[in-house]
C-alpha positions in Angstrom: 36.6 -13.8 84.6 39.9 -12.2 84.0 41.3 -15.3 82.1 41.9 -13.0 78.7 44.3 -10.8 80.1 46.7 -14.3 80.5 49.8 -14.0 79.2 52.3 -16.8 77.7 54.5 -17.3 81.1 58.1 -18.8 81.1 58.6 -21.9 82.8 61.3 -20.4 85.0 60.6 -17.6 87.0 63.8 -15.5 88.2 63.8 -15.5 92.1 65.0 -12.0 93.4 64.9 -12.2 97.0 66.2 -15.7 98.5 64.8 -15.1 102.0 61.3 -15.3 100.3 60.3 -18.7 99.9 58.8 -19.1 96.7 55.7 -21.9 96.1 55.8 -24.6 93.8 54.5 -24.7 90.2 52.3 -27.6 91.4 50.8 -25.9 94.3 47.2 -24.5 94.3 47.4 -20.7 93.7 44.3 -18.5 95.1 42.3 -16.5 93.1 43.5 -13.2 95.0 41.5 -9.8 93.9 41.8 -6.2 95.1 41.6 -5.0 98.2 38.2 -3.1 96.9 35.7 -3.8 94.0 32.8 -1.8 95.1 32.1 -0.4 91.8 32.8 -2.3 88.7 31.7 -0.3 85.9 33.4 0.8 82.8 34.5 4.0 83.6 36.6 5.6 80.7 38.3 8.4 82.3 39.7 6.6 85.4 42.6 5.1 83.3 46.2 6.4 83.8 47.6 8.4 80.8 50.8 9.6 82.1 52.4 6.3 82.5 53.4 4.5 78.9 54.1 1.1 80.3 51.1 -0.1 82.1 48.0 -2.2 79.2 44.6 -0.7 78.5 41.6 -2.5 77.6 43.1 -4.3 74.1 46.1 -5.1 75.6 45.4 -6.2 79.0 47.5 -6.0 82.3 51.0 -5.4 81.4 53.4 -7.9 82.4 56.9 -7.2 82.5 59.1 -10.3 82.9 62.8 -9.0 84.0 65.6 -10.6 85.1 66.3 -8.4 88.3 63.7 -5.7 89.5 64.4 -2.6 91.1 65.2 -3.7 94.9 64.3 -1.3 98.2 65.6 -1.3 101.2 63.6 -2.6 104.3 65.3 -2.3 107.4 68.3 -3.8 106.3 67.0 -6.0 103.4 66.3 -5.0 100.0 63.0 -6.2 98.8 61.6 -6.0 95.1 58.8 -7.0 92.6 58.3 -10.8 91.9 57.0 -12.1 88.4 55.7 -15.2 90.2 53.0 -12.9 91.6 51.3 -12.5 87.9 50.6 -16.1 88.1 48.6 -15.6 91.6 47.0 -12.4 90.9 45.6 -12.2 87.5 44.2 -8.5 87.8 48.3 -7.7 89.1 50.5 -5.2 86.9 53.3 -3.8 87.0 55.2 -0.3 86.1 58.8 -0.5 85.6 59.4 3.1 85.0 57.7 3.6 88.8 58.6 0.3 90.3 55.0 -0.3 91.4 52.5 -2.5 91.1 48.8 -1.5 90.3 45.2 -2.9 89.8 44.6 -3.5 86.1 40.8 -3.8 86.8 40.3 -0.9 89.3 42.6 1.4 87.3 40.5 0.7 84.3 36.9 0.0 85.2 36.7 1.0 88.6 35.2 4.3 90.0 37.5 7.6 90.2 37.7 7.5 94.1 39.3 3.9 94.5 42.5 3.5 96.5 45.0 6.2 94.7 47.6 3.2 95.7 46.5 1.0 92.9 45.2 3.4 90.5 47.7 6.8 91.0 50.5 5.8 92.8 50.9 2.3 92.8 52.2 -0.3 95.3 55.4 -0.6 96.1 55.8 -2.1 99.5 57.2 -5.2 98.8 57.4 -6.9 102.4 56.4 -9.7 103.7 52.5 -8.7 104.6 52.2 -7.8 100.6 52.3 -11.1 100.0 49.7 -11.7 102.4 47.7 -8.8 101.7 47.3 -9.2 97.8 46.3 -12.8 98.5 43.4 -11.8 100.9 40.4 -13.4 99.5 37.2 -11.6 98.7 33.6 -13.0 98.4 32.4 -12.2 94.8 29.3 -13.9 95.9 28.1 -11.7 98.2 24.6 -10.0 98.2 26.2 -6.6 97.0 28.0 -8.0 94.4 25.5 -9.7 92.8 23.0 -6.6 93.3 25.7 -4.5 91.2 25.8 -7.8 88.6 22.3 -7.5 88.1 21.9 -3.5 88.0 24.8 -4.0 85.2 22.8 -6.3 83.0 19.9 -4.2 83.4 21.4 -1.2 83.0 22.8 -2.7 80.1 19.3 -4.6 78.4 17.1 -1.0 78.9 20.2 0.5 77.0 19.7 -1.7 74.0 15.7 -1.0 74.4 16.4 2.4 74.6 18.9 2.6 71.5 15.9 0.6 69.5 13.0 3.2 70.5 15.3 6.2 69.9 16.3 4.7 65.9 12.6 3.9 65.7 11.6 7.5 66.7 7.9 6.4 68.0 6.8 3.9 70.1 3.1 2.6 72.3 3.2 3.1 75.9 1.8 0.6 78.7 0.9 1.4 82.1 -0.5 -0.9 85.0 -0.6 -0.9 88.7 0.6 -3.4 91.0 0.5 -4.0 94.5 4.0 -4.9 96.4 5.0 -5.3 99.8 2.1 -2.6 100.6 3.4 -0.4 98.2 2.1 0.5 94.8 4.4 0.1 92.3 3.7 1.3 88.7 4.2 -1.0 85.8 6.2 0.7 82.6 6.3 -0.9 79.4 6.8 0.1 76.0 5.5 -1.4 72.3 7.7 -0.9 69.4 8.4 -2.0 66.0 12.3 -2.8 64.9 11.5 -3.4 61.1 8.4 -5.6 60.9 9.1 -7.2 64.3 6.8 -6.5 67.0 8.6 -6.2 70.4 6.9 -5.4 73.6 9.2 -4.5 76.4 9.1 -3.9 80.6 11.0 -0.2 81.2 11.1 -0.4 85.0 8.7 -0.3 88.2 7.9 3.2 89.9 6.9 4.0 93.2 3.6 5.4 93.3 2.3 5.0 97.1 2.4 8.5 98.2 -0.9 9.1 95.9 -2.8 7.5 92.7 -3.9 10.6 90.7 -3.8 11.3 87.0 -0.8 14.0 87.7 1.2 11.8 90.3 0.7 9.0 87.8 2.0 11.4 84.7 5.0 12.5 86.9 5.9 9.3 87.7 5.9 8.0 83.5 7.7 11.0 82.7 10.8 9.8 85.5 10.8 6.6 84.5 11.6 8.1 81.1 14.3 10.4 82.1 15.8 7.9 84.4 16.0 5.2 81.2 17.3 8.7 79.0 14.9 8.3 77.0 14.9 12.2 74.9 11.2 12.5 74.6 11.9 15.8 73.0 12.9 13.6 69.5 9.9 10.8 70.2 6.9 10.2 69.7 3.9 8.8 71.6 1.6 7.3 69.0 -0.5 4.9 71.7 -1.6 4.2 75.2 -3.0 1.6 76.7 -4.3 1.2 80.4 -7.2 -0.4 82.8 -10.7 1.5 82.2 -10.3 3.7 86.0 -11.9 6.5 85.6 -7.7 8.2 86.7 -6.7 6.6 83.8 -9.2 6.5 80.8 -10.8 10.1 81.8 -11.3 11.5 78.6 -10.5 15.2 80.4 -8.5 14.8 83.6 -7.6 11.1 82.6 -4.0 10.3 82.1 -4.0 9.5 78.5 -5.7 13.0 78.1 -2.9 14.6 79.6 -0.9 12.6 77.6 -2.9 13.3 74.3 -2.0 17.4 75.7 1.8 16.5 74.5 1.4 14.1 72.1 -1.4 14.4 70.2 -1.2 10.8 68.1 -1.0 8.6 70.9 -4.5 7.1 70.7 -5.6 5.8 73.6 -7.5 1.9 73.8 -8.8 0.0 76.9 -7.0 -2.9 77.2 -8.6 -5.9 75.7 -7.1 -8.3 78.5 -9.4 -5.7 81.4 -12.1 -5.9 78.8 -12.8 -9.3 78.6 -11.9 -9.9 82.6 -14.7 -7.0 83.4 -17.3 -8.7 80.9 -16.8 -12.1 82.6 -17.1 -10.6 86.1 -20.2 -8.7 85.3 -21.4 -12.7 84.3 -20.1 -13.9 87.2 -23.7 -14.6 88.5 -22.6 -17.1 91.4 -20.5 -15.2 94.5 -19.5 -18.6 96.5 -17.0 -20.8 95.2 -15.4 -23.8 96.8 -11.7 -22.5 95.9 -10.8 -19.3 96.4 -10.2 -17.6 93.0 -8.3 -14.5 91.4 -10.6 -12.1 90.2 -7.8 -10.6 87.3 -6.3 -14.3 87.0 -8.9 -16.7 84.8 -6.6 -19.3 84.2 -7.1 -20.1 88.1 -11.0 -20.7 87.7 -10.6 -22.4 84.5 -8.0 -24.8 86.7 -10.4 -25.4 89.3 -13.0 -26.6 87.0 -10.6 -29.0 85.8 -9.5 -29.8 89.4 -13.5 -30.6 90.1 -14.7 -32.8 87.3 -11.2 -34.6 87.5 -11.4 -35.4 91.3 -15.7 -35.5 91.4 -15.3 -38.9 92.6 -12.5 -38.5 95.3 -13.7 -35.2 96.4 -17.4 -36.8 97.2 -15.7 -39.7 99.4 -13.5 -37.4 101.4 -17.0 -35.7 102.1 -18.6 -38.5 103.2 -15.8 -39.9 104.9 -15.7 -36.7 106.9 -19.5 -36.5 107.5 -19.2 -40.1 108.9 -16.7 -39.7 111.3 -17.8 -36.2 112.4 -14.1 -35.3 113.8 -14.4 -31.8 114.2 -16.9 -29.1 114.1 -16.0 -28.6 109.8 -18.4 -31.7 109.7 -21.1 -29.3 109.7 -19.8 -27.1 106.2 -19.0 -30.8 104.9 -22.6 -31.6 105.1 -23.7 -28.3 103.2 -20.4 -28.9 100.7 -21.5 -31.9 99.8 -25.6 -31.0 99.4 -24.0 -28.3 97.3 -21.8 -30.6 94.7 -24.3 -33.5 94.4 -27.0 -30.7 92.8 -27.3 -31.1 89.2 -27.5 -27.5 88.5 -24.1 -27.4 90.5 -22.5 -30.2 87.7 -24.1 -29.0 84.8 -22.8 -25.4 85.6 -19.3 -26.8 86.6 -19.1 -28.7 82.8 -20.5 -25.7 81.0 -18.1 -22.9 82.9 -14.9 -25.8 82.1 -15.7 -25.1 78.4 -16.3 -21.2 78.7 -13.7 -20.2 80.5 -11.2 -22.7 78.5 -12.5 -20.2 75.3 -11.6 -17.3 77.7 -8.5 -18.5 79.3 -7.2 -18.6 75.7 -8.7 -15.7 74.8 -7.2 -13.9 77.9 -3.6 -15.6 77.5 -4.0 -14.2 73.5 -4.8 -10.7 74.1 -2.1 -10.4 76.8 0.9 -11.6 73.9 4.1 -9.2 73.7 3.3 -9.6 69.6 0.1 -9.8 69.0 -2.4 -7.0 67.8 -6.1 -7.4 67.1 -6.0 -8.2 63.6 -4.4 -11.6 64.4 -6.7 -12.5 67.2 -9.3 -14.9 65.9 -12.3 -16.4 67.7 -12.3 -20.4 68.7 -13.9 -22.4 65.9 -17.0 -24.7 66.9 -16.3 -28.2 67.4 -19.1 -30.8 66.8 -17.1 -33.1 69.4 -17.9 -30.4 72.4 -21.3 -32.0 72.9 -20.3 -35.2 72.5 -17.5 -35.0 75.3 -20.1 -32.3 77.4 -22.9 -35.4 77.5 -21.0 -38.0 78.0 -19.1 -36.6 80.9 -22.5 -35.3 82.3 -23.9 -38.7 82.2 -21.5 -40.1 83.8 -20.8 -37.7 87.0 -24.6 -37.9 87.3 -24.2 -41.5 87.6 -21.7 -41.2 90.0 -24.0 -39.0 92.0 -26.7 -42.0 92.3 -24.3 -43.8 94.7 -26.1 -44.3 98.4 -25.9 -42.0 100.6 -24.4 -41.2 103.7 -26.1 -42.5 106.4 -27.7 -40.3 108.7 -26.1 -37.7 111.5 -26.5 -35.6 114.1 -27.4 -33.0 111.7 -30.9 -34.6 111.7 -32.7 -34.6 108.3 -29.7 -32.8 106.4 -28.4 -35.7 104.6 -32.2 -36.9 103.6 -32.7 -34.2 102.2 -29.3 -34.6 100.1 -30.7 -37.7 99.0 -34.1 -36.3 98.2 -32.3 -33.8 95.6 -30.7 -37.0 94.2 -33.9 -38.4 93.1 -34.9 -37.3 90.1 -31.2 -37.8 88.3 -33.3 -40.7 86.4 -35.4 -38.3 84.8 -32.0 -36.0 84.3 -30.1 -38.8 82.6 -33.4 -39.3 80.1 -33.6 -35.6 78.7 -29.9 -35.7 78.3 -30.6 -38.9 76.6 -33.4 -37.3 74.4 -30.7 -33.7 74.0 -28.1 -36.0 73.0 -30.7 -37.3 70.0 -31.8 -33.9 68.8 -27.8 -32.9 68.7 -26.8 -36.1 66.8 -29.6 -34.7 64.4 -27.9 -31.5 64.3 -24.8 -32.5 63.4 -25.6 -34.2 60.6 -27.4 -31.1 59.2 -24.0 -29.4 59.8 -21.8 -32.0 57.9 -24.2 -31.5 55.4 -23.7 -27.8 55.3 -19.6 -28.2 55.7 -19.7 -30.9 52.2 -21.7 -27.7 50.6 -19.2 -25.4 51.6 -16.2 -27.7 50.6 -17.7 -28.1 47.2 -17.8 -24.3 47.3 -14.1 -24.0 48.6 -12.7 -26.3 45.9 -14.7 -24.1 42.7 -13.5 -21.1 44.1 -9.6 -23.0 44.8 -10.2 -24.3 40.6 -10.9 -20.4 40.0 -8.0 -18.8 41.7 -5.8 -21.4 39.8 -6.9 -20.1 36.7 -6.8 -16.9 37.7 -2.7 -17.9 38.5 -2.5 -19.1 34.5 -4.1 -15.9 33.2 -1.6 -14.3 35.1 1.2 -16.2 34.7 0.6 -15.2 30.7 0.2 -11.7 31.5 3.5 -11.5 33.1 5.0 -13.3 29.8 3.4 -10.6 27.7 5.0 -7.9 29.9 8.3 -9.7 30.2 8.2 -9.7 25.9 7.5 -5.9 25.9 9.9 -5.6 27.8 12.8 -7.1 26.1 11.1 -5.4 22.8 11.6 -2.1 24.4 15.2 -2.8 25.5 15.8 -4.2 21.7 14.3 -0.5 20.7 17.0 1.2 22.9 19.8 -1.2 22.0 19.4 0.1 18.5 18.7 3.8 18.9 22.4 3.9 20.0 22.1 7.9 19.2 18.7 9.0 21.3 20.4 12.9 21.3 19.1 13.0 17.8 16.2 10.9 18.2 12.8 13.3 19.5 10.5 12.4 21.7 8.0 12.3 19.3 9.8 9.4 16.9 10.0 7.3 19.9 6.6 8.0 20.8 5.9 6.8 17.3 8.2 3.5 17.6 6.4 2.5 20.3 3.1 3.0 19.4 4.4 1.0 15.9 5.5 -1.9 18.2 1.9 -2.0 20.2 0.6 -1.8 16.6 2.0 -4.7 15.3 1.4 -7.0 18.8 -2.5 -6.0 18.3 -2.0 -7.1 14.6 -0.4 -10.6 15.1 -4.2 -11.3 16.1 -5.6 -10.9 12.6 -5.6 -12.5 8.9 -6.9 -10.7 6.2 -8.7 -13.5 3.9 -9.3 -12.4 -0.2 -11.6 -13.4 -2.6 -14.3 -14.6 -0.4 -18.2 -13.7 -2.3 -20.0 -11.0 -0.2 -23.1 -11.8 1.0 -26.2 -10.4 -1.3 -28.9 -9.8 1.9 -29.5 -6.3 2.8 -29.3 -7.2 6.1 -26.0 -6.8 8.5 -26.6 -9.1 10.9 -27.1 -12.0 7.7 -24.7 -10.4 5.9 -22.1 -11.0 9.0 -23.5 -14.4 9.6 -22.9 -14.9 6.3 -18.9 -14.7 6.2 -18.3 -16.4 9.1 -20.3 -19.3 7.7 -17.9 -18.7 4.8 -14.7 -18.3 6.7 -15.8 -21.8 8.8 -16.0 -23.8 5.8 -12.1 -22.4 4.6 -11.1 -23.3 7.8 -12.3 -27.0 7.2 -11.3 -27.4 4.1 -7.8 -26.5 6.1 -8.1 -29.4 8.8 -8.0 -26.3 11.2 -9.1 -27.4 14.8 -10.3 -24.2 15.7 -11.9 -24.0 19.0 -12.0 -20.1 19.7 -14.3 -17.6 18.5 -13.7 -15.1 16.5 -15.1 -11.9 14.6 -15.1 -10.4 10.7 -16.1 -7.6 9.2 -15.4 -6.3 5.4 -12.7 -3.5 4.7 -13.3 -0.9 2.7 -16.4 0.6 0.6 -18.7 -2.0 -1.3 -18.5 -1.7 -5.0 -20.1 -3.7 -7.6 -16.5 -4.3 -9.5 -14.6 -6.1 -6.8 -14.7 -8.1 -3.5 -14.0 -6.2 -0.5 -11.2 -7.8 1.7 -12.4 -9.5 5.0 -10.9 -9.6 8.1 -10.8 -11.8 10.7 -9.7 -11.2 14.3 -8.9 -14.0 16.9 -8.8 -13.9 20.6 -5.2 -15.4 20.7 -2.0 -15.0 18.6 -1.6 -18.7 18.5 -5.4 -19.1 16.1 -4.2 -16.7 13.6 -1.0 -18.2 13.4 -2.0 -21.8 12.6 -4.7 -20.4 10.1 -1.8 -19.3 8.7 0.6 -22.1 8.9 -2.3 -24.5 7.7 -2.7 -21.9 4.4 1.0 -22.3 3.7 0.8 -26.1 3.9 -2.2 -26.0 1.4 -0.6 -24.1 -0.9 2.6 -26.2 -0.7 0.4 -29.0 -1.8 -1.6 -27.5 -4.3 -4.9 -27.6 -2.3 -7.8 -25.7 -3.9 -9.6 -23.3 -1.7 -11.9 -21.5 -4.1 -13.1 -18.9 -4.1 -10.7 -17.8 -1.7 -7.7 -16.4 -3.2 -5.1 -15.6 -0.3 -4.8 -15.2 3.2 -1.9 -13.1 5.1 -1.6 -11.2 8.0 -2.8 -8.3 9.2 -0.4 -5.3 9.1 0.0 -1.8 10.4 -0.5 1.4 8.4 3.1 1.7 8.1 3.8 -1.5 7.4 1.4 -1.0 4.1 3.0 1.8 3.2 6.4 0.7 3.0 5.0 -2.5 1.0 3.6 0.1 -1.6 6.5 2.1 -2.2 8.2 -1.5 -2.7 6.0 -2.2 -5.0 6.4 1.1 -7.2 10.0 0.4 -6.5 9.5 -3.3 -8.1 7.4 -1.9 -10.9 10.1 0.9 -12.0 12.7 -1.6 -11.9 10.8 -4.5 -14.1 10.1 -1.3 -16.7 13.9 -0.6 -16.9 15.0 -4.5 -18.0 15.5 -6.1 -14.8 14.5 -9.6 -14.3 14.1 -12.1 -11.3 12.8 -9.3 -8.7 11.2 -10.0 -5.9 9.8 -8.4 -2.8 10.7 -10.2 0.9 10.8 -8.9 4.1 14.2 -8.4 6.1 14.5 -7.3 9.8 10.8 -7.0 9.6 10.7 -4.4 6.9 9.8 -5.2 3.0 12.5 -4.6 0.4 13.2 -5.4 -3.2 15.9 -7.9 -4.1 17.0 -10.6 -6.8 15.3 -13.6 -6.8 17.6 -17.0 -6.8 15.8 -20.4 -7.0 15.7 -20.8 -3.2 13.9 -17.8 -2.6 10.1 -18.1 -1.8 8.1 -15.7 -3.4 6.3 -13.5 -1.1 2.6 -13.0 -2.7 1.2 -9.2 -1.5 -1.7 -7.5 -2.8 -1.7 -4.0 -3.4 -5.0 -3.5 -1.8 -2.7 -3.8 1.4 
């Protein structure tokens, strides 16, 4: 264990006292130790400061390798420190500037009161019996030592639980009794949360045998805390959870009230595991049981069901075979046994508890998870294959029970009467028979049911996947807003002059123009002559259907029109016509361009072009006053196109396109 404090060796050591023999390189060297390592626990202020020449815990043991050592005289010999004794002794250092040898490992995680000769002083008698006393072999198997082992890891695992609670700052407490060795010990655990991870942790075991009340019981949580240093003074109790005794659920002498008294979050909750166990025992209907069970412990009733129906067969011939040759005096309570186990109420009730308490063993086993909490506890589905295995199991163990009988004992008319109970199994195998029928008929009805609600599952699946679309565009929309908004700022490089107010107004331009790419504004279409709205509506979009045909325009979604401005008996109003996508009023438009391009004639219509914002209009007037200024003052070839968005007036070449506007707009 002390292999990282090796150090590179030389291949010759120097040999400073000939009368010593010194052992080969190729003999077996024994793992020495101390003389005592009672205590080996990292104990900071136990390590020597007032010697520069011995290692600490980053450098390890020091090993000096010189070519004499400092000799004392023996008797009449001079004796002195041997490097060879590094290779034997792993936890061996030594001090040059006090000729002394110490314990690397008790100087630095031993206890203050070790031997002050390896941990003050040093060692320094370097006879003959040093040699034999540093290789004196100690058993770091022993019962102590590994007692001290394991108090270290655990002292060491409920300081990393105690660091979590204490960054967490609240945690759920858990407390159960236990009986030990006729004491009782109380169970402490704690429930806490390290990020979204659930962890459920054991604290330690107190012993409560001196008395069981509410205050002994609160004493003893409240020392299990201090001994774990758990500061309750900067936590939080935000839960409790015990057994429903009245010394622990008591709502006013209870120990989670005078818990509550101190922290007034923790809410307390019976434990679900106790719940279900006391429901089941209240059910528990039948006192005698062949096996002895566990009245906390389901999982062992749920195993002797299993044991039953598994072994039916062997456990009725070991009966028998007892009964027959009437041994002992148990032959008697074999007799009643087996009258018992070959009743059909007994086998039915055996085949139905095997399900149940499978449901509840799982149930039992899921409540009583370190992470799980009651939302993610969910109830066993049915399964149309129960009955199915639950008859045809019954059928046969019934047949099995229609085997002869034993023949008759001392007993007298005992086993008759066994065999009497065994007669009407005939008529028991027929209503199964007929139960079995009526269940097939059930079954049917619920695959019926289940295709429904498959067909239901899949429309609602087809709807969530639109759903997923229409949302999948939204998020498009947002994303273009988005950048539009980050082109705004890009270009308002000076926002210090800028007020809130003109960027209010910027924005509210760009939402403008988005709700406008939806419209066209058609001219020239005849207004309806009926006095009536609702005609005169129908009327344009009748009109407005046949320009889109006469455009080859596959137009699939609806739309809606209405007439701008006042009627007058001079002029045509302006209709426009708003789409429920960007993409229809842009391929009206497109398909408008096209016709014109070829010269198709779309009387009476005169023009179509987008909708635009109030200040789009006005900036296309003042163009046009600008355009009509200029053409008065001589110049030629002018015409109005739109740069950046914004209309202006320029010189027209033969490659520009003419931009058509009406001054209505």
């Amino acid at each position: 264990m002390f292999s990282i404090f090796k150090k590179q060796k030389k291949n010759e050591e120097q040999v400073d006292d000939p009368g010593v023999q010194v052992p080969s390189a190729s003999s077996t060297s024994t793992c020495s130790n101390p003389p005592d390592l009672k205590d080996i626990q990292c104990t900071k202020n136990t390590v020597i400061h007032d010697l520069a020449d011995l290692g600490d815990r980053e450098s390890g043991p020091r090993l000096p390798q010189l070519a004499a050592y400092k000799k004392i005289k023996f008797g009449e010999k001079f004796r002195s420190f041997r490097s060879q004794w590094y290779t034997e002794c792993e936890w061996l250092e030594y001090s040059v500037q006090r000729n002394a040898a110490f314990c690397f490992v008790c100087r630095v995680f031993g206890p203050e009161n070790s031997e002050d000769a390896w941990i003050r002083t040093g060692f320094s008698n370097w006879q003959k019996n040093f040699k034999a006393f540093i290789k004196k072999k100690i058993n770091l198997t022993s019962w102590k030592v590994q007692d001290e082992l394991i108090k270290i890891s655990a002292d060491l695992v409920t300081e990393t639980i105690v660091g979590d609670i204490l960054e967490t700052g609240h945690f759920a407490l858990m407390v159960d009794e236990a009986r030990s060795h006729k004491q009782e010990q109380l169970s402490v655990c704690v429930r806490y949360t390290v990020g979204l991870e659930i962890y459920e942790r054991f604290l330690q075991f107190v012993n409560v045998s001196c008395d069981q009340d509410a205050n002994q019981i609160i004493s003893a949580i409240y020392s299990s805390f201090k001994n774990c240093n758990l500061n309750m003074d900067a936590l939080n109790i935000v839960a409790q959870s015990y057994d429903g005794a009245c010394v622990m659920s008591g709502h006013i002498g209870g120990v989670q009230a005078k818990i509550k008294e101190h922290y007034p979050c923790a809410i307390y909750t019976h434990c679900m595991a106790h719940r279900l166990n006391l429901v089941v025992v209240d059910l528990w209907l039948k006192k005698g049981s062949i096996l002895r069970v566990c009245n906390t412990r389901w999982v062992c009733r749920f195993k002797n069901c299993e044991a039953m129906i598994r072994n039916y067969t062997a456990i009725i011939e070991y009966l028998s075979n007892e009964i027959e040759e009437q041994s002992d005096k148990d032959v008697v309570e074999a007799i009643g046994i087996l009258s018992e186990v070959q009743k059909c109420t007994f086998l039915i009730g055996v085949l139905l508890l095997k399900d149940v308490l499978g449901i509840i063993n799982i149930l039992s086993t899921t409540l009583q998870s370190k992470t799980g909490t009651l939302a993610c506890h969910s109830a066993r589905h049915f399964c149309p294959s129960t009955y199915t295995s639950f008859f045809s199991t019954s059928t046969c163990l019934l047949q099995t029970m229609s085997r002869p009988s034993p023949p008759a004992t001392r007993s007298g008319s005992t086993a008759s009467a066994t065999s009497k109970k065994c007669t009407s199994n005939d008529d028991i195998l027929k209503a199964i028979e007929h139960i079995q029928s009526s269940q097939d008929k059930l079954l049917a009805g619920h695959k019926s049911l289940g295709s429904d609600l498959k067909t239901s599952i899949n429309a609602l699946t087809s709807r969530f996947d639109s759903l997923s679309l229409e949302i999948s565009e939204l998020r498009t929309k947002v994303d273009l807003l988005e950048s539009k908004v980050l082109a705004l700022e890009s270009k308002t490089s000076n926002l210090s002059t800028v007020s809130s107010t003109q960027i209010s107004d910027v924005i509210q331009e760009f939402t403008e123009r988005d709700r406008c790419k939806l419209n066209i504004i058609m001219y020239g279409l005849p207004e309806s002559t009926s006095s009536d709205l609702p005609t005169k509506i129908n009327d344009d979009k009748v009109s407005v259907r046949g320009i889109f045909s006469k455009l080859s325009t596959d137009l699939n979604s609806d739309f809606k029109s209405f007439r701008l401005g006042k009627p007058t008996s001079t002029s045509t109003r302006p209709l426009k016509v708003i789409f429920s996508s960007c993409e229809a009023a842009s391929a009206v438009l497109t398909s408008y361009r096209q016709a014109k391009i070829q010269n198709l004639s779309l009387l009476p219509l005169t023009s179509i072009v987008r909708d635009k914002t109030l200040l789009e209009r006005q900036q296309l007037r003042t163009c046009h006053l600008e355009l009509d200024r200029r053409v008065a003052a001589g110049e030629n070839n002018l015409t109005i196109t739109f740069k950046n968005g914004s209309p202006c007036v320029i010189s027209r070449s033969k490659n520009d396109i003419r931009v058509q506007h009406h001054p209505q707009q």
